[in-house]
C-alpha angles and dihedrals in degrees: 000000000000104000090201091064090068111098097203100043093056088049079054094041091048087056099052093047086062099052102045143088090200098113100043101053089052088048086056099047081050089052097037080051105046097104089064094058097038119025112149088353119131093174121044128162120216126206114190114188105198095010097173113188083336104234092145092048093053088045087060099033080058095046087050091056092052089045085061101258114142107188136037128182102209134193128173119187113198134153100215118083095189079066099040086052085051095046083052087062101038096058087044086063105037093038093094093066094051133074120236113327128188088213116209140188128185120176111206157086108302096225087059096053123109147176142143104221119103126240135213101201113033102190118193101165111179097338108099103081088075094068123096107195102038098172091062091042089060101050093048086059113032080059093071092054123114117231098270096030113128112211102219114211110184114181136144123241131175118070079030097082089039099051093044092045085055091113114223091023108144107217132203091241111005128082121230106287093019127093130152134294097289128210094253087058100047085046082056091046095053091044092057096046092056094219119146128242150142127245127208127170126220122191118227129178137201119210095237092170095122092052083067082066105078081204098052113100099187083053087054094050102050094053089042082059101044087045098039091233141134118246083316093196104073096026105053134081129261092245086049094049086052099051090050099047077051089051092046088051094059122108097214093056102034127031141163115265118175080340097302119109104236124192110241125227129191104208116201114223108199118182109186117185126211117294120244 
């Protein structure tokens, strides 16, 4: 199912979005990074599997231009085209800061997609979850890496595993007894490949104030969308509802930042470098 079709769950992910820090921390790791994916290149090829609107793909496109690199091949392959129209946008404005960029679009499902050229940069920023054999996704995909090309994996993990092992819970897209591709699978996944890589973690947060306040709808949203839920409130049970104000009470998940209580996240920054 594409996500992106679901009305509500755009207006909750649009919430969310507003709220949170997610993208720009992992703007600023890419940045922080840039040396290890580019050093002495004037030429690097990017590859971006669920690129969305691509704000993390311009940040590092521009960090590569300051870096000296003077051209970039660039395809993003993403399913929505409400976000390949915005990404559209997006490069018309921010080209002007970039060298020269092959610019590429390809809508469509990432596991569909398919191409023989070889790539010195593989993004996949907050998509994989929505891949069901991983092991076999990796290896699509690390195969299309150069010699020296890094495939980057960011994804968030803990409350992840908490919220989808909540029994009973009803979720926006998940049957019962089903969730997303979760960090300790994709962990499984890497260990059986064999490939190497190197693993940081990044903390992000998300201003969930207004979800304190039972009338406020934009409150509701953000934590429908972090749940993956449907107006929760009214369509959970009462054990449910119990398990998730728990969850919302604990300090690990949930802390005061400049006096607004802000959901943690812990993201997963994965670098894998080409198998041999």
């Amino acid at each position: 199912m594409n996500y992106y079709d679901d009305k509500y769950w755009q207006r909750a992910f649009q919430a969310f979005r507003n709220k949170s820090n997610e993208y720009q921390v992992i703007q600023n790791w890419l940045s922080n990074n840039i040396s290890r994916f580019a050093y002495h290149k004037t030429s690097v090829s990017i590859l971006s599997v669920g690129c969305g609107a691509g704000e993390p793909d311009l940040i590092l496109m521009r960090e590569l231009t300051k870096c000296g690199v003077r051209h970039i091949r660039y395809i993003g392959v993403e399913v929505s085209i409400k976000h390949v129209e915005e990404f559209r946008e997006n490069f018309e404005v921010f080209k002007h800061e970039l060298c020269e960029v092959d610019f590429q679009l390809s809508n469509e499902r990432a596991q569909e997609f398919d191409t023989e050229e070889k790539f010195d940069i593989i993004l996949m920023i907050q998509m994989i979850y929505f891949i069901k054999n991983v092991t076999e996704f990796l290896f699509k995909y690390t195969r299309l890496l150069s010699d020296s090309g890094k495939c980057i994996i960011a994804m968030a993990s803990q409350p992840m595993e908490e919220i989808y092992s909540i029994k009973g819970m009803r979720h926006l897209h998940y049957s019962e007894g089903k969730h997303p591709t979760l960090y300790s699978e994709v962990k499984r996944s890497l260990k059986a490949t064999g490939f190497h890589y190197k693993e940081e973690v990044e903390i992000s947060w998300a201003d969930i104030e207004e979800s304190f306040d039972m009338e406020n709808e934009d409150g509701e949203l953000i934590l429908d969308f972090i749940w993956d839920t449907y107006h929760y409130r009214q369509n959970q049970t009462k054990d449910v509802l119990r398990k998730l104000n728990a969850l919302l009470q604990c300090d690990r998940i949930v802390q005061t930042i400049n006096g607004r209580r802000c959901y943690i996240q812990y993201q997963q920054l994965i670098t894998i470098s080409k198998p041999k």
